[in-house]
N, C-alpha and C positions, 0 to 999 in steps of 0.2 A: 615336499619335493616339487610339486606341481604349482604350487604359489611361489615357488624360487624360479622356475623356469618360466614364468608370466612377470617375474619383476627383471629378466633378462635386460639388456639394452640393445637394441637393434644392431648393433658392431657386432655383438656377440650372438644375437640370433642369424645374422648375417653370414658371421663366420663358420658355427656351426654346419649350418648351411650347405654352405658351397662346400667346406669341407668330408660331410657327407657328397656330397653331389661328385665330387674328386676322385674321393676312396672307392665309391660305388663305378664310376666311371671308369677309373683305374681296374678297380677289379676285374671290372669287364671285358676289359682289353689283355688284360693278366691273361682270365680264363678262357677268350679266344686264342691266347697268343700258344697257353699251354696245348690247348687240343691239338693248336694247329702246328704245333711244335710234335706232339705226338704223332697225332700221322705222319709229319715228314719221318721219323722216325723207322714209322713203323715199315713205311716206302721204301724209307733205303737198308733196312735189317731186308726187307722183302727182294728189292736189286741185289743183296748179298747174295739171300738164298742162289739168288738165278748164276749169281757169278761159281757159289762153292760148284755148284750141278755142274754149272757149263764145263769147270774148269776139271771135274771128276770126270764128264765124258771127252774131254780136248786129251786125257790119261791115256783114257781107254781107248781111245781112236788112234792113240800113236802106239799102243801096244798090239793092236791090231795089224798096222803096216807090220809092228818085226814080225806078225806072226805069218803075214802074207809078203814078206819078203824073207823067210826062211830061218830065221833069226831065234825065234823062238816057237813054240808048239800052243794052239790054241790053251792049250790046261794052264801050260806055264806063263802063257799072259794073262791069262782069268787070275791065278791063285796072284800075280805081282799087282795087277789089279787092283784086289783085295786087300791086299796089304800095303798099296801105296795110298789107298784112298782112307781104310778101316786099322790101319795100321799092325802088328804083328801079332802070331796067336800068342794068347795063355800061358802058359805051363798047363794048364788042364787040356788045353786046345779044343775049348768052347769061345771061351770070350775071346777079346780082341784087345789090346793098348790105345785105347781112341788119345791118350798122352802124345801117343808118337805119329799122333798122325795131322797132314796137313788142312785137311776136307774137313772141320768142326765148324762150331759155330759157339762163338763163347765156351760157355760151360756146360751143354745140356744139350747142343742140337749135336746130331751127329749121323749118316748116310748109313744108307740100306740099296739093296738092290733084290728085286725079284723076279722070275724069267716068265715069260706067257705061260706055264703050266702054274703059276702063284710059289713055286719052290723059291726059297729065301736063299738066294747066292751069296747074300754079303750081306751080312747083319752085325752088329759089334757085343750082340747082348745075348749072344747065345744061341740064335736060331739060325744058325745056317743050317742049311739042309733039310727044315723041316716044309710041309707043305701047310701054307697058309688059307687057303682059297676059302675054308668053311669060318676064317678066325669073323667073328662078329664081336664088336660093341653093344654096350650095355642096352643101345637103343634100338639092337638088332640093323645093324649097316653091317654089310660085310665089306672091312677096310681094304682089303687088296686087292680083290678085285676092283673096286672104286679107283683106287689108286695107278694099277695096271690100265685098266681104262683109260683112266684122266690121260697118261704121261703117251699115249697117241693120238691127244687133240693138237689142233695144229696153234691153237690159242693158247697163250701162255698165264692168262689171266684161270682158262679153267683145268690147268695144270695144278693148280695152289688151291690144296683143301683144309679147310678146318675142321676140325672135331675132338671130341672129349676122350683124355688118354687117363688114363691110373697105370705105374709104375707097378711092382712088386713091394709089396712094404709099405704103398700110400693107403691112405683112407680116405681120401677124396680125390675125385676127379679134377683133371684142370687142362686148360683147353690149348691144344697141341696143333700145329700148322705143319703140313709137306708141301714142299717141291718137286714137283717128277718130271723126268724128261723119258726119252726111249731109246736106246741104242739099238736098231734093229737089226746088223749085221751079227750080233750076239743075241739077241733076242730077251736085251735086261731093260727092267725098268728102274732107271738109278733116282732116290731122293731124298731128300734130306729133312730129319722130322726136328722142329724146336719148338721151345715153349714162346708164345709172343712176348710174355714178360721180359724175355730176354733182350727186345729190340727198345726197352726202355732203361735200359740200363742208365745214362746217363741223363733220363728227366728228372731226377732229384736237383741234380744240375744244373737242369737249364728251371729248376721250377725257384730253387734260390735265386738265381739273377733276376728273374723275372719279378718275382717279390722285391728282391733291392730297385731294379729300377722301378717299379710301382712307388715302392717308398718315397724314391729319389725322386722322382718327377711327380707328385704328391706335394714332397718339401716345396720343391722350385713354384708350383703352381701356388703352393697357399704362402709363399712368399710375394711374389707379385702380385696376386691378388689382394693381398694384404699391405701392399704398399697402394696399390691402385685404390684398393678402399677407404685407405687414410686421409687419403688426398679428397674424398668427399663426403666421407664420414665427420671431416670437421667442418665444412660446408653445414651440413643438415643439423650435426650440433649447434651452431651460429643459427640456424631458423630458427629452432625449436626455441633456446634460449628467448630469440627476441620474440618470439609467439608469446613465450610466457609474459614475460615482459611488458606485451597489450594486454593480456589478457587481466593482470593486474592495473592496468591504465597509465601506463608510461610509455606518453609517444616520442617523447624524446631520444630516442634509439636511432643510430646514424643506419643510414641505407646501406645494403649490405650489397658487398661487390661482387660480383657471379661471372665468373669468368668464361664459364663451358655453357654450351649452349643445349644442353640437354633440361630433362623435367627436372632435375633440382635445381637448373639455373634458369627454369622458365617459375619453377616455386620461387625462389628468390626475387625474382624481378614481380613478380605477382604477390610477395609481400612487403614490398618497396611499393607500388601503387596504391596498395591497400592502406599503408599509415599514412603516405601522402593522402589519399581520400579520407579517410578518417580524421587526419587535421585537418582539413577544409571542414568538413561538416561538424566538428564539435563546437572549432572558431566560431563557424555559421550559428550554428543553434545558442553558442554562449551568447554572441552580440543579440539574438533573437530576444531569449529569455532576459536580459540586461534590458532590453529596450523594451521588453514587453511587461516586466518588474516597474520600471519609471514610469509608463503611459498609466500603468495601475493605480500607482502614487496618485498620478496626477488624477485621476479619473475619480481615485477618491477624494480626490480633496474637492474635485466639481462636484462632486454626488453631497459634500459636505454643505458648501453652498448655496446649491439648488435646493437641498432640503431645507436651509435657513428662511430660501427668499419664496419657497412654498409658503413657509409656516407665518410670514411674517405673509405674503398674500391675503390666507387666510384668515386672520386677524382684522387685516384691512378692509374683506369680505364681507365680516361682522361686525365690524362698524359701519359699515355700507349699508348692511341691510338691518343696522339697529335705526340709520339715520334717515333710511327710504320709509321706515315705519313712523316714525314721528314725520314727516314730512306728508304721508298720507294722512294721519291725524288733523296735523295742521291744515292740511287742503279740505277738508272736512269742516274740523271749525271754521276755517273762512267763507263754505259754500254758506252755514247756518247762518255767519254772520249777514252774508249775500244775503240770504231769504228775507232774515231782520230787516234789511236793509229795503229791500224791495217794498216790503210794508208799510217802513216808515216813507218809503216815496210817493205811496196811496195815500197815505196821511198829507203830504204837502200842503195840499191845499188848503186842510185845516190850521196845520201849525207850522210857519215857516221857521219860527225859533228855533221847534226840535226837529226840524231838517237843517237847521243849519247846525245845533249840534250831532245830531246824528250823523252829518254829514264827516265834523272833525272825528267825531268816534269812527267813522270809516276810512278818514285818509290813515288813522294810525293805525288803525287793524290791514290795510292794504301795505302798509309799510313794513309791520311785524309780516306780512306775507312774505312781501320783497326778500326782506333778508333770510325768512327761510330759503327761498328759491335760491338765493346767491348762494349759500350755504349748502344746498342739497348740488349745483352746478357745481362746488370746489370737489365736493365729496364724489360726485361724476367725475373731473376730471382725475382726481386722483385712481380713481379704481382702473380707468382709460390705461393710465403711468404704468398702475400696477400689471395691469394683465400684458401690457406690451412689453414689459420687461420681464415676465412669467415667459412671452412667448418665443423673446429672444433667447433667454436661457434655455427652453424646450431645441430651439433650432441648435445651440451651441451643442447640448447634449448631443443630438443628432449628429451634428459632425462630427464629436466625439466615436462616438458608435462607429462610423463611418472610417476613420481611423483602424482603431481596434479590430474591423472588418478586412481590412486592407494586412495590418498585423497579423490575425490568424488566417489569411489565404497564403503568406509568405511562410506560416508554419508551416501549414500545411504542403507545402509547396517542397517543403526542404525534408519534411517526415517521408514524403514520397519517393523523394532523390534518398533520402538514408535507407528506406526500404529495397531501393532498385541496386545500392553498392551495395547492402546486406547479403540480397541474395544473389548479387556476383562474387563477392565472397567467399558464402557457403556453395558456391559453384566450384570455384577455384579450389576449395578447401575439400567436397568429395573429391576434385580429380585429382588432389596431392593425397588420397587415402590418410594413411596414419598420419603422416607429418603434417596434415593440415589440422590434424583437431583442435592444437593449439589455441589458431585463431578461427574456428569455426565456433567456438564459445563466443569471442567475442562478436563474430558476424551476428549472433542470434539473440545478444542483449543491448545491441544497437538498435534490430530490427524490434524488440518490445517496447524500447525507451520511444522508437518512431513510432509506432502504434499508439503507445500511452498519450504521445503528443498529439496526435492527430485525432484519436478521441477526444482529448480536453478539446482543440481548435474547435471541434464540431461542436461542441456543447456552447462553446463561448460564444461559432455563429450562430446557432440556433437563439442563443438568451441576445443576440444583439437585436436578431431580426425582429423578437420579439418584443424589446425596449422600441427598437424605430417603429412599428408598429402602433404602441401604446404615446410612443411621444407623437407621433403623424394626428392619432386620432386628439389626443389631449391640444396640438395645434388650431386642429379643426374647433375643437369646441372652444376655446381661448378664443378665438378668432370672430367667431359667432356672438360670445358673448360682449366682445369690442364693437361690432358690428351695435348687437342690441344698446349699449350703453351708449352710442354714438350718437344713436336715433333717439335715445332717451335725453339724452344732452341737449339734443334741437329742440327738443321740445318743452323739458326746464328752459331754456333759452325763451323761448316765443312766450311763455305763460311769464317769462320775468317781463319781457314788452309789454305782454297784457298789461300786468299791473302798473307799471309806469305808465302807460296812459289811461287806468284808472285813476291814478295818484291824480295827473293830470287833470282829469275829468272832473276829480271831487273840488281839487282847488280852482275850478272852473266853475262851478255849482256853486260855493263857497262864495265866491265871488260874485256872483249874478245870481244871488238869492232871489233876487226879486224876478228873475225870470225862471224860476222854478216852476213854478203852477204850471207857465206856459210849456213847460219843456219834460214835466211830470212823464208822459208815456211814455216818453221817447229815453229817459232815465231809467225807468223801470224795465222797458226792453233791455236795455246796458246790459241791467241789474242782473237780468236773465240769462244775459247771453255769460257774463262773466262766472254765474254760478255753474255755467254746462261747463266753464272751462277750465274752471276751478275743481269739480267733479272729474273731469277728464285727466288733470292734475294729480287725480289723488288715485285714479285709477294707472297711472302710469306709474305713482311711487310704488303701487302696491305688484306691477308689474318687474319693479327693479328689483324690490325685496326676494319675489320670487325667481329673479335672473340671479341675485347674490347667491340663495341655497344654492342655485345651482353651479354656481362657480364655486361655491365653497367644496361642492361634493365630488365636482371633479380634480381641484387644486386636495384634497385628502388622497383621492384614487392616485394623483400626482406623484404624493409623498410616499405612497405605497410603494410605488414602481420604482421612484428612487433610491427608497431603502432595502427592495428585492437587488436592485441593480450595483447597488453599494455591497450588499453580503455577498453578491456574485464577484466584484471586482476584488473582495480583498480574497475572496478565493484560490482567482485566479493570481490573487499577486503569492499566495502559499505554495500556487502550483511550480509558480516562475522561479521562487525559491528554493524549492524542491531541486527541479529541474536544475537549476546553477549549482548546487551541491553535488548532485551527481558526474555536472560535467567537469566538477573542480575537482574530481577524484582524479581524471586523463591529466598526465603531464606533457604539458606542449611544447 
């Protein structure tokens, strides 16, 4: 029974309702109306009493004139009195005919009189003549004297006594009301004693109308009221419906028309704003996640490239510093040959034959130098090529980032505005109590989906900041390394001059053998100076080789960060996925 009246529907909790509230209200006005019907009642049974009194002594006042205008005899206006008020004796000539008499009250009230000694002059029930003064009530009042009293105040209010009577033949008491008045030129006290019940004789009467119109004006109320509630009872069924309605993800619901300007047509208008805002920001977040889905594409297909043109770096690295390792070797052998050479120029003067071959075995070993140099210069510039297009992709990356950066601040941006219509929403939605719960659901799974979004945003700046970071430092050192290679280049460069005018030299020699002798020291110095710089040569290859590891070890670090920043990008291109599924649930 109690899970039947909680699956109630608001019409009918409504109607209940007021209908108590009606019936209750109704009754209440029933029950003031009965009281208040009752004491009028009892007012005017109580203005009787005074008229039956007056109109018994207005009797007795005009029996008095015949008696004081000769007409009749004090006895003989007492005893007509008596019987015009109490009506005729008995046959036993105790009681009285109270039938025939006009001074009654209903059924039960009926006049007495008793004279200042308390003797009962007129009684209908048997007691004339006896003296009453010691008669007492059960609660010890002695009634006639109380009564004789009363009926010579000059107040008519304390003329009227109440108190508890029993009849002959009853067994309970019940509670009896007198009138007294005074006739003092006889010396009675006339009044008249009724049951009160008797002044309600016709509240049953008035207690049935009173219930019908309770009834009647009950119907009328819960008829208007019931038409007044139809009229925006389907109002509130029209929210609820389209509440449901978002709340499954269908925005395509037409705006609903609110005509009254009260809170269900301030609910109305407040959920007309709210799917308008709701399409805005879903539109927003789908082109978000759409653009942010393709930039991902794209990012991985750069992260695919940059990793290609790392690894082929790389490679290029290690040719570089396989080809700076024979080019120090080479610079090596040629210092030795230098030395040989040297020797043989101390010899000159002995044998100019084998200076002059020795001389040929030198133009070609300086020649076999040459072309290593030229050889180690292509190998320079290509490495030059390579690290400037390593550090242009590093920059491009960069901008990339920079992008993506720009993307999750506009997330973010839009997660904030979804958070701040959220919870004016779930504002809106406490102050429409129940009929907002509807779409207080969905206020509160927009505001998680903007949260969820704005956590990913943060993660994605935080891994960007940390890619620009690691790309800035890997620029610097690219950059450094073009630097060393550059200076390495001038000075492959200047040692390929040297030898050309070694080359020169020896076919110089070659040709003015015969002034060899003369010119011996000043050859042998050459000899010398070409070995420092040919040594210098070979210390500089062995300086490239060890610039290569290190290009090699950070173009590896390279490919690290590109392939962290790759499993982050398709991440986030899962997340964008995610996301577009969820928003593909709303229909727009």
């Amino acid at each position: 029974m109690l899970k039947r009246k909680k699956n109630l529907s608001i019409r009918w909790k409504l109607i209940i309702a007021v209908t108590a509230a009606i019936i209750f209200s109704s009754s209440l006005v029933g029950i003031v109306t009965y009281y208040a019907a009752k004491g009028e009642l009892e007012k005017a049974g109580i203005q009787n009493l005074h008229q039956i009194v007056g109109g018994a002594v207005t009797v007795i006042r005009v029996l008095d004139e015949e008696v004081k205008n000769g007409h009749l005899t004090l006895e003989q206006a007492k005893n007509r009195a008596k019987e015009y008020i109490n009506g005729p004796l008995s046959e036993d000539k105790k009681m009285r005919d109270l039938s025939k008499s006009p001074f009654i009250y209903k059924k039960e009230g009926y006049m007495w009189a008793y004279d200042d000694n308390y003797l009962a002059v007129m009684h209908p029930l048997g007691y004339e003549g006896q003296n009453q003064k010691e008669f007492k009530l059960e609660d010890g009042t002695y009634l006639i004297q109380d009564l004789v009293k009363a009926s010579k105040s000059s107040n008519a209010n304390e003329r009227l006594l109440t108190y508890t009577w029993k009849n002959e033949g009853e067994t309970k008491e019940r509670t009896q009301m007198s009138y007294v008045e005074y006739y003092q030129p006889w010396g009675w006290t006339l009044g008249i004693a009724v049951y009160p019940e008797e002044f309600y004789g016709s509240l049953p009467l008035i207690k049935g109308v009173i219930a019908a119109g309770i009834a009647l004006f009950s119907l009328i109320c819960m008829g208007v009221f019931i038409w007044l509630f139809n009229q925006k009872i389907k109002l509130i069924l029209h929210v609820s419906n389209i509440a449901k309605r978002i709340s499954e993800g269908d925005l395509t619901v037409k705006t609903i028309e609110a005509k009254s300007t009260d809170e269900i047509g301030e609910l109305a208008n407040a959920i007309n704003e709210m799917i308008s805002g709701l399409k805005d920001i879903i539109a927003k977040v789908n082109d978000a996640s759409i653009h942010v889905a393709t930039v991902s594409e794209q990012l991985m297909n750069n992260m695919e490239e940059t990793s290609k043109a790392s690894k082929q770096i790389a490679v290029t690295v290690e040719g570089l510093n396989q080809g700076a390792e024979a080019s120090s070797q080479t610079g090596e052998e040629v210092a030795s040959t230098m030395e040989e050479t040297a020797i043989g120029i101390e010899r000159i003067a002995g044998s100019s034959t084998k200076v002059a071959e020795t001389s040929d075995d030198s133009i070609k070993e300086v020649q076999n130098g040459n072309a290593s140099l030229a050889k180690a210069i292509q190998q320079m510039q290509s490495i030059s090529k390579s690290v400037d297009g390593t550090t242009l992709l590093v920059k491009k990356l960069g901008e990339h980032s920079k992008e993506i950066e720009k993307i999750t601040d506009v997330i973010t941006e839009i997660t904030e505005q979804t958070n701040l219509l959220s919870l004016n929403a779930a504002i809106e939605a406490a102050r429409a109590g129940e009929h907002g719960k509807g779409f207080a659901v969905v206020a509160d799974e927009v505001r998680k989906l903007a949260e969820q979004s704005k956590k990913s945003a943060e993660e994605i700046s935080g891994f960007i900041k940390r890619m620009q970071e690691d790309a800035n430092e890997a620029i610097s050192s690219m950059q450094k390394e073009a630097d060393e290679v550059e200076a390495g280049l001038n000075d492959i460069n200047e040692a390929g001059e040297a030898f050309e005018n070694i080359r020169k030299s020896f076919e110089h020699v070659n040709n003015q053998v015969q002034e060899v002798s003369a010119a011996s020291q000043q050859i042998s110095a050459g000899a010398e100076q070409v070995a420092a710089s040919i040594q210098e040569m070979a210390g500089i290859a062995r300086e490239v080789a060890i610039g290569s590891e290190s290009i090699t070890s950070a173009v590896e670090n390279q490919v690290s960060s590109i392939e962290e920043l790759s499993n982050f990008t398709a991440r986030l291109k899962v997340l964008a996925q995610e996301l577009q599924l969820f928003i593909n649930k709303f229909k727009l």
